[in-house]
Backbone as CSV, one residue per row, in Angstrom:
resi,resn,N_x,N_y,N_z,CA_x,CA_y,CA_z,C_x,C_y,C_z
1,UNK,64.689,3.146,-46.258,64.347,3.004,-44.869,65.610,2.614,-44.082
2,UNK,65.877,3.383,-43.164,67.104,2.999,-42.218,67.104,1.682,-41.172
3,UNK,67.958,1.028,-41.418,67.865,-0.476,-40.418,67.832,-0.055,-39.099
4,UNK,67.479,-0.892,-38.028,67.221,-0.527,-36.891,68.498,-0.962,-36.291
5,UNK,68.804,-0.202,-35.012,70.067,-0.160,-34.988,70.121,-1.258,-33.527
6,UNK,71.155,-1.969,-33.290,71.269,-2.747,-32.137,70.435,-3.500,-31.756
7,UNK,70.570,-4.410,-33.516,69.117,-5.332,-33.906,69.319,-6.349,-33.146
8,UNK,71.056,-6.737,-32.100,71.146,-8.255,-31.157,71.548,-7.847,-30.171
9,UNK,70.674,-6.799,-29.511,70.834,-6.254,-28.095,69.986,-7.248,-27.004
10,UNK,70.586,-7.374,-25.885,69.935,-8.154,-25.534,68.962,-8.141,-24.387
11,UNK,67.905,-8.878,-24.474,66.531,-7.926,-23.777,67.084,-8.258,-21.718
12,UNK,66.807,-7.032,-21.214,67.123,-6.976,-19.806,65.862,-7.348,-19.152
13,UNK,65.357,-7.995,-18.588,64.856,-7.799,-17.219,64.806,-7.665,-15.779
14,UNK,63.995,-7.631,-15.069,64.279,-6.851,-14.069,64.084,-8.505,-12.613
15,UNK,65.193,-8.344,-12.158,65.265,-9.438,-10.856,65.275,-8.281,-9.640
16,UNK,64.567,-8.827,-8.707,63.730,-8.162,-7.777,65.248,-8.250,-6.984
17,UNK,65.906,-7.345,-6.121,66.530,-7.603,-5.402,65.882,-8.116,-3.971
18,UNK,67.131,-8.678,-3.124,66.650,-9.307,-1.695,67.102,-8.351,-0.626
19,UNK,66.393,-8.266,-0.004,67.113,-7.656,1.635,66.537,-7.941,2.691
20,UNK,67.485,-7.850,3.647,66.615,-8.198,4.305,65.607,-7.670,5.534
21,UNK,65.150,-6.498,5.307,64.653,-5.716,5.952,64.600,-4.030,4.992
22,UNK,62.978,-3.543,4.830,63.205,-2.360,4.599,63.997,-1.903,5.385
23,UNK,64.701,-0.612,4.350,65.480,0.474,4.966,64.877,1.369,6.185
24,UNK,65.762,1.849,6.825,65.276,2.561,7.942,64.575,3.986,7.515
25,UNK,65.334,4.843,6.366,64.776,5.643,6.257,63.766,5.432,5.088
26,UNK,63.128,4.729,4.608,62.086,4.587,3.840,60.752,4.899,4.894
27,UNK,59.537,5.490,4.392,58.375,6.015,4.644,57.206,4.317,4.243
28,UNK,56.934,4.540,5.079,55.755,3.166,5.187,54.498,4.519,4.974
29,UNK,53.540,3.962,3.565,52.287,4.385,3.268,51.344,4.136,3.942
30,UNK,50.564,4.769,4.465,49.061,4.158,4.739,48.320,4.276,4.016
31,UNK,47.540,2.918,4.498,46.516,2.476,3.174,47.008,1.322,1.931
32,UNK,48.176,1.155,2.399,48.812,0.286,1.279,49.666,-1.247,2.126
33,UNK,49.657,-2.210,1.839,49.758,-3.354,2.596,51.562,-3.191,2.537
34,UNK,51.932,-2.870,1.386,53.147,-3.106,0.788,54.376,-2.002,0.052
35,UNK,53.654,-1.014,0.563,54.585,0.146,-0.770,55.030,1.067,0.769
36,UNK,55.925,1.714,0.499,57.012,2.281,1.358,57.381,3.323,-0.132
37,UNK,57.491,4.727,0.653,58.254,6.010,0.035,59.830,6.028,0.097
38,UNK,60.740,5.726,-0.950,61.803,6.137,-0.761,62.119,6.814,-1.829
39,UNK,62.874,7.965,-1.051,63.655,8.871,-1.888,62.677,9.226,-3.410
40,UNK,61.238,9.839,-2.663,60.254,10.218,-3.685,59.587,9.561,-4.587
41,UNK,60.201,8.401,-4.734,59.695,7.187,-5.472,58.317,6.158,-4.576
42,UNK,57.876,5.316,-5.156,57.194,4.492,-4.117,57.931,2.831,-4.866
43,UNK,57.767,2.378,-3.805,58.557,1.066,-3.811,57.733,0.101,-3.036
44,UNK,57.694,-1.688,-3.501,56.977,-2.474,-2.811,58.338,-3.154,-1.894
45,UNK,58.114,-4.116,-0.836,58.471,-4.757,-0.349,57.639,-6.051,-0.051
46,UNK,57.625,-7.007,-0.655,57.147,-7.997,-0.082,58.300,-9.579,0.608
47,UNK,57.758,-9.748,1.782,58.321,-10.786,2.353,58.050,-12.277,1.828
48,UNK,59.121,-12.731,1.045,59.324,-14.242,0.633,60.155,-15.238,1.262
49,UNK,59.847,-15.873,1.750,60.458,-17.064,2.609,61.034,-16.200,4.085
50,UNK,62.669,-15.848,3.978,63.106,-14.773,5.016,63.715,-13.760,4.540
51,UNK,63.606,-13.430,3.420,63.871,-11.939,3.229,62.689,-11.364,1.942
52,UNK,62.934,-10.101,1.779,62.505,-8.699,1.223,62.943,-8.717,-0.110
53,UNK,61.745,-9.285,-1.089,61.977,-9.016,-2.799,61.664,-6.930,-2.814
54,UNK,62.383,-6.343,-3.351,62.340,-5.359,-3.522,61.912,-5.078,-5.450
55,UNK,61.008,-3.833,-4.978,60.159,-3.756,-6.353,60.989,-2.349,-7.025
56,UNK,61.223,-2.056,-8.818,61.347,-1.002,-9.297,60.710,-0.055,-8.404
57,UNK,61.441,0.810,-8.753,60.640,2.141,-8.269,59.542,2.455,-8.941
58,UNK,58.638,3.328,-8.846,56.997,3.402,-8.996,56.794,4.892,-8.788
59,UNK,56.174,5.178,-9.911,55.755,6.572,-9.584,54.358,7.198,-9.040
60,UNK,53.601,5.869,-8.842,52.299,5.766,-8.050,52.243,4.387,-6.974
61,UNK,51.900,5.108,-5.593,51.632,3.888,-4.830,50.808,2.661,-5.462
62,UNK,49.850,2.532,-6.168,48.880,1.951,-7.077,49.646,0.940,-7.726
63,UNK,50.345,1.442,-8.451,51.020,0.498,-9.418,52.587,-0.403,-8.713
64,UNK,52.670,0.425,-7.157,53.749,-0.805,-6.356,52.879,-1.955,-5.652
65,UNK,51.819,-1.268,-5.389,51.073,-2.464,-4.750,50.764,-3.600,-5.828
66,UNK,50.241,-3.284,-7.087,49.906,-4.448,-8.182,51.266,-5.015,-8.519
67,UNK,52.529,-4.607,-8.472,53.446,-5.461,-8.003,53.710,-6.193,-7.163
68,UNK,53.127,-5.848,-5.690,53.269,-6.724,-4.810,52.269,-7.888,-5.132
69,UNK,50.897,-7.498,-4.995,50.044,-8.029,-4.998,50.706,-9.411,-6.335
70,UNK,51.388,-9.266,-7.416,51.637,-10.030,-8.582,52.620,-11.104,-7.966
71,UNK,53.571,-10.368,-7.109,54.351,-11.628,-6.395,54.161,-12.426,-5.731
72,UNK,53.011,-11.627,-4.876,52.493,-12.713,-4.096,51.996,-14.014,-4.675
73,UNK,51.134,-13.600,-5.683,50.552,-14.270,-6.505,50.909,-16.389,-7.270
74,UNK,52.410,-15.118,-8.066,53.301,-15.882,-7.732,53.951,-17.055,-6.994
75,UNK,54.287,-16.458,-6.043,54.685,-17.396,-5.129,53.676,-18.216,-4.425
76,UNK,52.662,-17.575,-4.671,51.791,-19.139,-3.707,51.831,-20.115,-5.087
77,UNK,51.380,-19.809,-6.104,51.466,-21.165,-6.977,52.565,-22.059,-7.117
């Protein structure tokens, strides 16, 4: 059996970037509190304190909003 390779790689996760304001050319969804179209992708934005946690890209509005919706979450506790 072959060993697995880049057995002390080290695990990445993902930190939400800040901004402070969606982009101009991003597409605001309707129907969605939080997800904005950019560049074919869907993306959340939610507002924390004074700026814009920005979410992975998303290949369904659905699954940017349960990101938002998770931060929010978050942050009130």
């Amino acid at each position: 059996m072959k060993t697995l390779r880049q057995q002390n790689r080290q695990i990445i996760s993902y930190t939400p970037r800040v901004e402070p304001a969606p982009p101009d050319h991003a597409r605001r969804l309707d129907g969605y509190r939080d997800v904005w179209q950019l560049r074919g992708k869907f993306v959340s934005f939610v507002l924390v304190g004074d700026a814009f946690c920005r979410s992975p890209r998303f290949d369904m509005p659905q699954a940017a909003q349960r990101w938002a919706d998770q931060v929010r979450q978050e942050e009130e506790v």
